[in-house]
TORKELUM-425723 format. One record per residue: residue number from 0; residue in three letters; z, y, x of N, C-alpha, C in turn. Coordinates in steps of 0.1 Angstrom, whole numbers, always signed. Layout:
<nodes>
<node NUM; 'ALA'; <Z; Y; X>; <Z; Y; X>; <Z; Y; X>>
...
</nodes>
This chain:
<nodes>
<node 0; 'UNK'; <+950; +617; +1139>; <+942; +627; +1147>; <+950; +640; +1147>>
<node 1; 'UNK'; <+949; +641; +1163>; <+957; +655; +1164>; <+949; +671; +1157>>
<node 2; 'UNK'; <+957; +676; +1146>; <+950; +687; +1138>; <+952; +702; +1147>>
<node 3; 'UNK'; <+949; +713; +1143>; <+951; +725; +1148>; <+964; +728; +1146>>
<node 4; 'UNK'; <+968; +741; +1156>; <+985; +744; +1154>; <+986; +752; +1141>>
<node 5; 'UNK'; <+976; +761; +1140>; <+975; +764; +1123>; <+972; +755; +1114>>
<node 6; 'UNK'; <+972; +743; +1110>; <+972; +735; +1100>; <+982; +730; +1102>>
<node 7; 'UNK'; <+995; +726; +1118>; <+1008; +723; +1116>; <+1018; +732; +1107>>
<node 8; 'UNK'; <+1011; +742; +1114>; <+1025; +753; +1107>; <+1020; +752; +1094>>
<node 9; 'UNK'; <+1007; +757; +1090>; <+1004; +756; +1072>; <+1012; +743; +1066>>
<node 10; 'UNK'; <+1013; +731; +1071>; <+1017; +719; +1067>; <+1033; +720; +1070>>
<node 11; 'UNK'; <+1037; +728; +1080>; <+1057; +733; +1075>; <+1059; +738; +1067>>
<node 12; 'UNK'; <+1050; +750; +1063>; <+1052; +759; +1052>; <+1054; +754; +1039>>
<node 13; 'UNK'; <+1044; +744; +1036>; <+1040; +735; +1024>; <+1052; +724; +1022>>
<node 14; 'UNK'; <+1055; +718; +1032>; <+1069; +713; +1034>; <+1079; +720; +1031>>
<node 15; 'UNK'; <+1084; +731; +1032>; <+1097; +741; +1031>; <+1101; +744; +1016>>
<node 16; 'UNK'; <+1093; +738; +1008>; <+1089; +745; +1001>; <+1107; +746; +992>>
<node 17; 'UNK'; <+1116; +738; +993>; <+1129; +738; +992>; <+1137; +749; +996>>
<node 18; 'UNK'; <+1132; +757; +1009>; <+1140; +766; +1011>; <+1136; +776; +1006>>
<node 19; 'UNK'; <+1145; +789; +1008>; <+1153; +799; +1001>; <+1140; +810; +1003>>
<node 20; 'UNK'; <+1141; +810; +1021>; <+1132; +824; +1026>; <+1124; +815; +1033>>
<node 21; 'UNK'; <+1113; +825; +1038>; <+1105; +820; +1051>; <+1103; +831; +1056>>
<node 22; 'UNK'; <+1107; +835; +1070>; <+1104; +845; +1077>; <+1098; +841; +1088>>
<node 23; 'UNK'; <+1084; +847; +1086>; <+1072; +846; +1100>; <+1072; +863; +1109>>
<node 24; 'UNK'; <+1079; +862; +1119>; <+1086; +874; +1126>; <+1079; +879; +1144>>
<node 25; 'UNK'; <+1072; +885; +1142>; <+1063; +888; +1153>; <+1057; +897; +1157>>
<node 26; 'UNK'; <+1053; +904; +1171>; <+1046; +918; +1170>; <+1033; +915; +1164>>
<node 27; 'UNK'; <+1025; +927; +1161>; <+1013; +930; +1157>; <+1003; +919; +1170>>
<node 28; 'UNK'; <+994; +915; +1160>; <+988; +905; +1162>; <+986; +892; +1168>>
<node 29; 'UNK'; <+999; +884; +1162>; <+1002; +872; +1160>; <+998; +865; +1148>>
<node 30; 'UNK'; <+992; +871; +1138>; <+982; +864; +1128>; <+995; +861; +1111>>
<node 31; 'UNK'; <+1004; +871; +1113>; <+1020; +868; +1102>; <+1010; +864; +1088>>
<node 32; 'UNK'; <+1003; +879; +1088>; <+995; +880; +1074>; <+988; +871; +1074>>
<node 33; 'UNK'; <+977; +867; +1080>; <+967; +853; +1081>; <+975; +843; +1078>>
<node 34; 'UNK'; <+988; +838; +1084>; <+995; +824; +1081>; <+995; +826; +1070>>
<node 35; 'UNK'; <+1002; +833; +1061>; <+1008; +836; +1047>; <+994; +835; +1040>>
<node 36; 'UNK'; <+986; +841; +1041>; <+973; +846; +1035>; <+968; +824; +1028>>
<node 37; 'UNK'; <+966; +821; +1040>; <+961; +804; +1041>; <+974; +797; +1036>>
<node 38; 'UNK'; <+989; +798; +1038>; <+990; +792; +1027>; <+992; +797; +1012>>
<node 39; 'UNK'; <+991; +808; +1009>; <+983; +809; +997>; <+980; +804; +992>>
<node 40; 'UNK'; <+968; +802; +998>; <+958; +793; +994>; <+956; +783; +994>>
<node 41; 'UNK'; <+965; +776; +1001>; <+966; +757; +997>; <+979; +757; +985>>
<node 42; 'UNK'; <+988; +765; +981>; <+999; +759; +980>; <+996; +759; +965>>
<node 43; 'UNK'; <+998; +750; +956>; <+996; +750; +940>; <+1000; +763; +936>>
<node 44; 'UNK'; <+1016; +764; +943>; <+1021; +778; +933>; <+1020; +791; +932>>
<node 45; 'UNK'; <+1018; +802; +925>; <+1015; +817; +920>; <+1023; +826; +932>>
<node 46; 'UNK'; <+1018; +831; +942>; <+1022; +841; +956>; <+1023; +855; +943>>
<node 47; 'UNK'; <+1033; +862; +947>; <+1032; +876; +944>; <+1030; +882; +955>>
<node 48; 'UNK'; <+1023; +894; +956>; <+1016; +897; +971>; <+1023; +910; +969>>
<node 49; 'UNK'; <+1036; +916; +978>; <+1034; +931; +979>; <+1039; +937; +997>>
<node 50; 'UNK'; <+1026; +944; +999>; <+1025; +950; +1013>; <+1032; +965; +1012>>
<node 51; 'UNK'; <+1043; +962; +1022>; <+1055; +974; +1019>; <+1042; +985; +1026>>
<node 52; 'UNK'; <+1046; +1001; +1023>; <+1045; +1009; +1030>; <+1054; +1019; +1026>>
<node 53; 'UNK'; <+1051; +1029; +1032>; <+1063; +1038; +1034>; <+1069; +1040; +1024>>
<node 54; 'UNK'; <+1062; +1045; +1011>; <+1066; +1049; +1004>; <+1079; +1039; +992>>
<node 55; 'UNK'; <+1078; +1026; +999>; <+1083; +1017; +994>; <+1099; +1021; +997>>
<node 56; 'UNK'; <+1105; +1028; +1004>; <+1119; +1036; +1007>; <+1124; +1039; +999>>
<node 57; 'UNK'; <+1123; +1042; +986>; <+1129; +1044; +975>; <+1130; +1032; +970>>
<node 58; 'UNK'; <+1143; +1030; +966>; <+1147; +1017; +956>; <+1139; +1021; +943>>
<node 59; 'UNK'; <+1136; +1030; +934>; <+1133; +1027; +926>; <+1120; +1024; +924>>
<node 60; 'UNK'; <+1109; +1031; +937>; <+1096; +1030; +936>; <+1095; +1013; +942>>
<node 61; 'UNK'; <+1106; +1008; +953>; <+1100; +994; +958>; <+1109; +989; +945>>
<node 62; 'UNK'; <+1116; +986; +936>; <+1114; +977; +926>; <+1104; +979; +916>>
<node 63; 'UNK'; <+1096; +989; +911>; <+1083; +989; +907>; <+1071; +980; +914>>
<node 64; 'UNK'; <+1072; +984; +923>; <+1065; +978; +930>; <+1065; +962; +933>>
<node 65; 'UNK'; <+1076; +957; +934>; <+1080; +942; +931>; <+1079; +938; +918>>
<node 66; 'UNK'; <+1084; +944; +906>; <+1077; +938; +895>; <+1068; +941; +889>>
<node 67; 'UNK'; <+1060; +951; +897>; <+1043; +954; +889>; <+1035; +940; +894>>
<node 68; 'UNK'; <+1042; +937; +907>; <+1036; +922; +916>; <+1041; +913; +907>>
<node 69; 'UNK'; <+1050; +912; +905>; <+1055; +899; +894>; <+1052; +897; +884>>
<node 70; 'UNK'; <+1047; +911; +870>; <+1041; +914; +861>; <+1031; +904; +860>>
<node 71; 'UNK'; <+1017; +907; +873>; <+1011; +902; +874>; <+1006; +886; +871>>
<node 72; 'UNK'; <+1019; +879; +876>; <+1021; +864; +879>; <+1024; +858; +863>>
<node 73; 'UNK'; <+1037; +866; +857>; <+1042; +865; +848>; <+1045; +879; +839>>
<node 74; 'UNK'; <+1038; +879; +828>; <+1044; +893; +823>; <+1062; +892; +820>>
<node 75; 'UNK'; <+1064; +905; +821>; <+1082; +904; +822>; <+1080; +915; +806>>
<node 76; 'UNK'; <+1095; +915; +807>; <+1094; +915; +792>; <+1097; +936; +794>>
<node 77; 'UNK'; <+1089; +940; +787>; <+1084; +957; +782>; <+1097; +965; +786>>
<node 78; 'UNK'; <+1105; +957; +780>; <+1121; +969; +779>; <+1126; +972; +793>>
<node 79; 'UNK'; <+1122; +957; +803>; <+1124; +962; +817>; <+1117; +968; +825>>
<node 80; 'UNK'; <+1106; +971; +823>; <+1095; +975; +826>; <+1097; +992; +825>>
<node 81; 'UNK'; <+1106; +994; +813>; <+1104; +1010; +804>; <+1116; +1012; +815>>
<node 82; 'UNK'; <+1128; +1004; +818>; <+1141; +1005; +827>; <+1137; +1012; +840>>
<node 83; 'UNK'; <+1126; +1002; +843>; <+1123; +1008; +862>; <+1119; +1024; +864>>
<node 84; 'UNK'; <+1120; +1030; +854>; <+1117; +1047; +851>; <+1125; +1055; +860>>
<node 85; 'UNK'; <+1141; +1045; +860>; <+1153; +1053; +862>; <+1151; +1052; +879>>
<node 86; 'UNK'; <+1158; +1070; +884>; <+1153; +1068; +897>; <+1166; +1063; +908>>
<node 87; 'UNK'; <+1163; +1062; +920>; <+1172; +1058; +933>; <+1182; +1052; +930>>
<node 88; 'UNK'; <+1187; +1055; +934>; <+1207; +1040; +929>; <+1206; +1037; +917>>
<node 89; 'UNK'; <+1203; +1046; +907>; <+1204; +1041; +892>; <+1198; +1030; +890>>
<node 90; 'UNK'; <+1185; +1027; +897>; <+1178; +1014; +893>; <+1183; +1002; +899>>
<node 91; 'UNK'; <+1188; +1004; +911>; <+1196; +994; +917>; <+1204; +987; +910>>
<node 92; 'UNK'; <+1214; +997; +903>; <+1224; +993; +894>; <+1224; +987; +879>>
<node 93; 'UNK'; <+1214; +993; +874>; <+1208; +989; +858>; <+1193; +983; +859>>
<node 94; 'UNK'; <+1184; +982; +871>; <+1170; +973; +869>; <+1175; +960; +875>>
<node 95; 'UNK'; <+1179; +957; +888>; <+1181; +948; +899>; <+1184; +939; +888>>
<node 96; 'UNK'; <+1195; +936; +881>; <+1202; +928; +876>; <+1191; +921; +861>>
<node 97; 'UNK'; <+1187; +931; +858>; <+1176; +927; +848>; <+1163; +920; +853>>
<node 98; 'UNK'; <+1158; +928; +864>; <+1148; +915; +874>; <+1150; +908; +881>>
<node 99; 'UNK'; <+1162; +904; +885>; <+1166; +890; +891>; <+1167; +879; +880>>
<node 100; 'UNK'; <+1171; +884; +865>; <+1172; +873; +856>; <+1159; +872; +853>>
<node 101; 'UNK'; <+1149; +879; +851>; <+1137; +876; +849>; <+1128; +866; +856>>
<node 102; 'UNK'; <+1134; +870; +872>; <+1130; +862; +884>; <+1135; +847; +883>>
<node 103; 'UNK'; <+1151; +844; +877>; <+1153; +830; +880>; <+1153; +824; +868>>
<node 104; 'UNK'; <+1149; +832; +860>; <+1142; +828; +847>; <+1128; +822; +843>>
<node 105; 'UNK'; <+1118; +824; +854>; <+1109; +825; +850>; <+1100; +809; +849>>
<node 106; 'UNK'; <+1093; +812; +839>; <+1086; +798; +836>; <+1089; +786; +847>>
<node 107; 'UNK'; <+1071; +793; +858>; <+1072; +782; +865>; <+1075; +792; +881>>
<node 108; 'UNK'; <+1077; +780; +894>; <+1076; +793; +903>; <+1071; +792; +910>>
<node 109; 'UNK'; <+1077; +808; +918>; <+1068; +816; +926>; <+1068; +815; +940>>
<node 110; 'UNK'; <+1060; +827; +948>; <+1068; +828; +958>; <+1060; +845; +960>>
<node 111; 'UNK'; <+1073; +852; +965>; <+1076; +866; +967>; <+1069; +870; +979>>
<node 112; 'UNK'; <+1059; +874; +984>; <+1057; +880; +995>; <+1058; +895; +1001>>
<node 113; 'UNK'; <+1066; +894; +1004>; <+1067; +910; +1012>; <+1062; +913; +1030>>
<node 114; 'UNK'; <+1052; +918; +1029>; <+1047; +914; +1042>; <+1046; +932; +1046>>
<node 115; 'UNK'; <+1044; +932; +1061>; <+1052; +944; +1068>; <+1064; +951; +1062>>
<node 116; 'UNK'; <+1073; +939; +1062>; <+1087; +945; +1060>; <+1097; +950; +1069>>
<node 117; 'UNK'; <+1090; +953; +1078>; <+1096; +964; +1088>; <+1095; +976; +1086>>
<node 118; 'UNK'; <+1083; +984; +1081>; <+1083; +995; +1080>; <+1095; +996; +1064>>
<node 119; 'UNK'; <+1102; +986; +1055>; <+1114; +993; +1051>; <+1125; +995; +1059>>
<node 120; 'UNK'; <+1130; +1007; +1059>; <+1142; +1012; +1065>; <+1155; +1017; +1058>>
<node 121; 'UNK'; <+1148; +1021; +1046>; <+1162; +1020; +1039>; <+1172; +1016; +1034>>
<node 122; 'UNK'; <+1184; +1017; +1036>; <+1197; +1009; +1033>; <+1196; +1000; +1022>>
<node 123; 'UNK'; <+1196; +1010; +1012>; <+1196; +1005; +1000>; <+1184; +1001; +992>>
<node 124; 'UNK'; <+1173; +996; +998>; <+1161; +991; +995>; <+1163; +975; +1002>>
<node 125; 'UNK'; <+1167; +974; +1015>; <+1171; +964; +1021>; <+1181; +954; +1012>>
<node 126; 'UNK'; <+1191; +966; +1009>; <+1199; +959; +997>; <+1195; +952; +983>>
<node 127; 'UNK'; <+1181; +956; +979>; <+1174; +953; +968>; <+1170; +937; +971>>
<node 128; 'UNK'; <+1159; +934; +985>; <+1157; +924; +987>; <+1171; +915; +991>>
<node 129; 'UNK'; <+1179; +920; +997>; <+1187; +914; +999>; <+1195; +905; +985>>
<node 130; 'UNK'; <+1200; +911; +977>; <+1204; +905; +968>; <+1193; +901; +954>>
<node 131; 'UNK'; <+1181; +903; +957>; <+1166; +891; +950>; <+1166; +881; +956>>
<node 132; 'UNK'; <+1171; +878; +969>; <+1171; +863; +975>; <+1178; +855; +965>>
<node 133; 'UNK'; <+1196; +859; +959>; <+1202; +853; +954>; <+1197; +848; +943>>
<node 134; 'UNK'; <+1187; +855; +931>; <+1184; +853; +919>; <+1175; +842; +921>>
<node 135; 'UNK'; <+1168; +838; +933>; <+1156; +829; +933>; <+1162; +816; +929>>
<node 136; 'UNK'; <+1156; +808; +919>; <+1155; +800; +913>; <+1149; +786; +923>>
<node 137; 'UNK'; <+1152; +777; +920>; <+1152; +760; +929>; <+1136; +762; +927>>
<node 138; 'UNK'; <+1126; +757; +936>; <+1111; +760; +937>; <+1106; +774; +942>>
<node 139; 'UNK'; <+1112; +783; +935>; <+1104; +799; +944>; <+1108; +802; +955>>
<node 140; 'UNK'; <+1103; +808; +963>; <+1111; +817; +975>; <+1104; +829; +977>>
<node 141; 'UNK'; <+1109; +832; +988>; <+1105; +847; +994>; <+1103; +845; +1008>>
<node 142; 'UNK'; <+1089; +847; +1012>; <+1083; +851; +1021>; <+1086; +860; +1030>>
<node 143; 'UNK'; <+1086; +866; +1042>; <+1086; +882; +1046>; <+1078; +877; +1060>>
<node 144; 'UNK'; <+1070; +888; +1064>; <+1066; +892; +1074>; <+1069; +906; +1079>>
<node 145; 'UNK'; <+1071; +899; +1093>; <+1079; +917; +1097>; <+1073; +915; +1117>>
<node 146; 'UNK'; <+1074; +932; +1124>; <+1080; +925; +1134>; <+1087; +922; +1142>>
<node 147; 'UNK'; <+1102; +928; +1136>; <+1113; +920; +1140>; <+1122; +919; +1129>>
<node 148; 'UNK'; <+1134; +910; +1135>; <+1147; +903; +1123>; <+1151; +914; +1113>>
<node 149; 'UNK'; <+1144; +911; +1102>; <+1151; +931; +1096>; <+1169; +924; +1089>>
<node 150; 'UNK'; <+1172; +938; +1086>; <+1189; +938; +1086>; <+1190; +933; +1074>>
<node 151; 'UNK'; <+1186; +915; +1066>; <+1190; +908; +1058>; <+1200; +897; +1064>>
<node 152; 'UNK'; <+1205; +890; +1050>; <+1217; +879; +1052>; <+1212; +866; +1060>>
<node 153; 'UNK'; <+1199; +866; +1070>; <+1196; +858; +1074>; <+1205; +844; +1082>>
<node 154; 'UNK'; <+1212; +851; +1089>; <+1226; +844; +1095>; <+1230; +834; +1082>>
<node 155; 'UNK'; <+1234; +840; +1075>; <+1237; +829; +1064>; <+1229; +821; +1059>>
<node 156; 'UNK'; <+1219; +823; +1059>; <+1207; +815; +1047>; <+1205; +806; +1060>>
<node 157; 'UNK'; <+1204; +809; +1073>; <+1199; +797; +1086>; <+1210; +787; +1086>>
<node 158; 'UNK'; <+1223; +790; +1085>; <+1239; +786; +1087>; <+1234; +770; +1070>>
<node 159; 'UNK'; <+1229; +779; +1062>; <+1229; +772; +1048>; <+1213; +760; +1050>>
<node 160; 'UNK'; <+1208; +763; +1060>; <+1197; +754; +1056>; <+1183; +758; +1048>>
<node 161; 'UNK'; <+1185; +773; +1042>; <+1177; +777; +1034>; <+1167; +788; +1038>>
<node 162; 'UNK'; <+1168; +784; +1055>; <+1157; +793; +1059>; <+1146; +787; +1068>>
<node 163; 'UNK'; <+1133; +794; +1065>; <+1126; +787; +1078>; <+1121; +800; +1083>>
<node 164; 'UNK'; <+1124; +796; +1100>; <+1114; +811; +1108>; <+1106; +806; +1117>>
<node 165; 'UNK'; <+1097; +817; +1119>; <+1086; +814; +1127>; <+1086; +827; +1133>>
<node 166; 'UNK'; <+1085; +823; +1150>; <+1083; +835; +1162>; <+1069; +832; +1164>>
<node 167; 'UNK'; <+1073; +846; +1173>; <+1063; +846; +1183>; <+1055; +832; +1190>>
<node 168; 'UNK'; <+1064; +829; +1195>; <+1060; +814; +1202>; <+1056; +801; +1191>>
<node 169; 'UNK'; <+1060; +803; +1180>; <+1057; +792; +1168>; <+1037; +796; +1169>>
<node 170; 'UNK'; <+1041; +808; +1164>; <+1024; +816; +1160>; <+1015; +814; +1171>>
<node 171; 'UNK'; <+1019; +813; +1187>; <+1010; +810; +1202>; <+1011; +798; +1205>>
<node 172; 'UNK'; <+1018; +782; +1195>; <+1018; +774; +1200>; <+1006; +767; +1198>>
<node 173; 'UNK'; <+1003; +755; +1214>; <+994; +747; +1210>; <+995; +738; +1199>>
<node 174; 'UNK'; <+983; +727; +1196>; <+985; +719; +1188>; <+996; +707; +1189>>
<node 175; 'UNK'; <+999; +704; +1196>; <+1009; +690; +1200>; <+1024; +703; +1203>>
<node 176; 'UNK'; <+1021; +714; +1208>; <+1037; +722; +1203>; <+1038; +723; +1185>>
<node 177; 'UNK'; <+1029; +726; +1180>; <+1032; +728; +1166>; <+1034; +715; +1162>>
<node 178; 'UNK'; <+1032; +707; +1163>; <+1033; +698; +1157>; <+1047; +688; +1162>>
<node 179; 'UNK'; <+1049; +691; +1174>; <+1066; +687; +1174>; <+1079; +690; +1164>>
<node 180; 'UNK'; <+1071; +710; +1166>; <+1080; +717; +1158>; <+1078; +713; +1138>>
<node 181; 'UNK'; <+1068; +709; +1134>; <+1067; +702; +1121>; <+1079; +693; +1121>>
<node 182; 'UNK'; <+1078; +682; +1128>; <+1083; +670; +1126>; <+1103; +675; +1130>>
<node 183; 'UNK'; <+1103; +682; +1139>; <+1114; +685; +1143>; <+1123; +693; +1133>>
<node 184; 'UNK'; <+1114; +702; +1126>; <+1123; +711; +1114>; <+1120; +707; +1098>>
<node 185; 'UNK'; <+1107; +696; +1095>; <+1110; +688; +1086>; <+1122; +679; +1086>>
<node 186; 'UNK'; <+1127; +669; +1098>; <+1137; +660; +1098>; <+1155; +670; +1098>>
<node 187; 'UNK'; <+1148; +684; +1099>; <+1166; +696; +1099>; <+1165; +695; +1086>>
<node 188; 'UNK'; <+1153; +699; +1079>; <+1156; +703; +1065>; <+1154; +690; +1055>>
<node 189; 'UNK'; <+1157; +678; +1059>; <+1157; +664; +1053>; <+1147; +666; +1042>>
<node 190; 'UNK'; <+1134; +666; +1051>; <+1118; +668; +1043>; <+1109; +655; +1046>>
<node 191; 'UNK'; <+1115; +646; +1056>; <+1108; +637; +1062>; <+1105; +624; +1057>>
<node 192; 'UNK'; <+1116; +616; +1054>; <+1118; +610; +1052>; <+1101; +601; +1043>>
<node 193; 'UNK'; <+1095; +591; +1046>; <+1087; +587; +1040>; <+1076; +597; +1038>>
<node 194; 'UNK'; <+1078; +604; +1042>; <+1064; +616; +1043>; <+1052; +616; +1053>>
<node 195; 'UNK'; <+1038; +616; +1045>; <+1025; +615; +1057>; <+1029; +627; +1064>>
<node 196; 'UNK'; <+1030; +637; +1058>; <+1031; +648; +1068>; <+1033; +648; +1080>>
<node 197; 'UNK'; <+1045; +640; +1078>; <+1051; +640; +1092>; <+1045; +631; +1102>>
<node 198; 'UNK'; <+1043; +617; +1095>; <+1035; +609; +1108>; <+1023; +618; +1113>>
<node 199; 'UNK'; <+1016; +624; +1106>; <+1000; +633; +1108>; <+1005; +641; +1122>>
<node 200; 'UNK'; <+1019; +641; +1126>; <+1020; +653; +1132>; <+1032; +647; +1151>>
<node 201; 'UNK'; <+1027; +635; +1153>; <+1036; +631; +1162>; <+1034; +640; +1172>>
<node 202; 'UNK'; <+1042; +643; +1181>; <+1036; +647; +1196>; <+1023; +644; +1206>>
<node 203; 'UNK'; <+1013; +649; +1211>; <+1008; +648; +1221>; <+1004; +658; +1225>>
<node 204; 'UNK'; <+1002; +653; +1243>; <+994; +663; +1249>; <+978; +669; +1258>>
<node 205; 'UNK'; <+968; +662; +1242>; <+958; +662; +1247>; <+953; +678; +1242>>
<node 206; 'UNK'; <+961; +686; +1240>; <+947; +696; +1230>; <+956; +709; +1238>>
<node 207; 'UNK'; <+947; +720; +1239>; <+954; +730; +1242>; <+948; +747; +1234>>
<node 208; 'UNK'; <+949; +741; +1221>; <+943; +750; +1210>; <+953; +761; +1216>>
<node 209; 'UNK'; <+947; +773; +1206>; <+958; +784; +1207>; <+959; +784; +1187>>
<node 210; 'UNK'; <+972; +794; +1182>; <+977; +793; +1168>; <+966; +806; +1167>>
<node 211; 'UNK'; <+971; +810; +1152>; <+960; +821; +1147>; <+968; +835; +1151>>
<node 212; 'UNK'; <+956; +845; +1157>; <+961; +854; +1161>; <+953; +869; +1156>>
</nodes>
């Protein structure tokens, strides 16, 4: 039975779960936060939830802000916690490397969400997420919603297989479109094989749902 295009894409997402990032990339009200929100909520594993806002321009306030979200999931250990005090580049230099080990350290995993990460603009905040991708450990990733490509190592992680994106047109597709694109980027990221998912999701063109918006 042909499902909704929101329960295709929820069912890639749940699938991906191998890769590195997931970037759902789109203007305001294409439903970024909603996708992310629902799978949440299906996926077994612990979401850290942090919604950038301005103030998140300082490296040292957005790595607080990343591991008060992580705290949450997993307490991290006090001394790093007393570390994130230190302000702008200093934390970059002496926290970053203390919360990434904590990150690919950690018990069980996660997945990082940074959602309206467009409103970061700073160089070297960019640089923070940018080099937290590397610490992520086999099982966690990092989410982002934004609404456009922000200036990370994307190119590489897509080149490596370790990325899944979702446009505009993923988020407006019908149901027999989402569900091509399931089967089509399960079988890129060798997810398919012997998997219901994927038969659940053949092509057709009886339905002309719209995705969540």
């Amino acid at each position: 039975m042909l499902r909704s295009p929101g329960a295709a894409l929820l069912d890639l997402l749940e699938a991906s779960s191998s890769t590195t990032v997931v970037a759902v990339l789109a203007p305001p009200g294409y439903g970024k936060t909603t996708l992310l929100a629902a799978w949440a909520e299906r996926d077994p594993r612990s979401f850290a939830w942090l919604t950038i806002d301005h103030h998140d321009n300082d490296p040292a306030v957005l790595l607080r802000s990343i591991a008060a979200t992580l705290d949450q999931i997993e307490p991290l250990d006090p001394a790093l916690l007393e570390t994130l005090r230190l302000p702008g580049r200093a934390a970059i230099d002496a926290v970053l490397p203390q919360l990434g080990s904590a990150v690919s350290g950690a018990a069980l995993p996660v997945v990082l969400v940074l959602d309206d990460l467009h409103l970061l603009q700073s160089w070297d905040c960019l640089e923070v997420v940018a080099k937290l991708i590397d610490y992520l450990p086999p099982g966690s990733q990092l989410a982002i919603a934004s609404r456009g490509e922000p200036p990370l190592p994307l190119a590489r992680l897509r080149a490596e297989g370790r990325l899944v994106e979702l446009g505009p047109e993923d988020l407006a597709m019908d149901s027999a479109e989402a569900g091509s694109l399931l089967a089509r980027a399960t079988a890129r990221l060798g997810l398919c094989s012997n998997d219901p998912i994927c038969a659940d999701h053949e092509p057709s063109s009886t339905a002309d749902d719209r995705a969540l918006h």
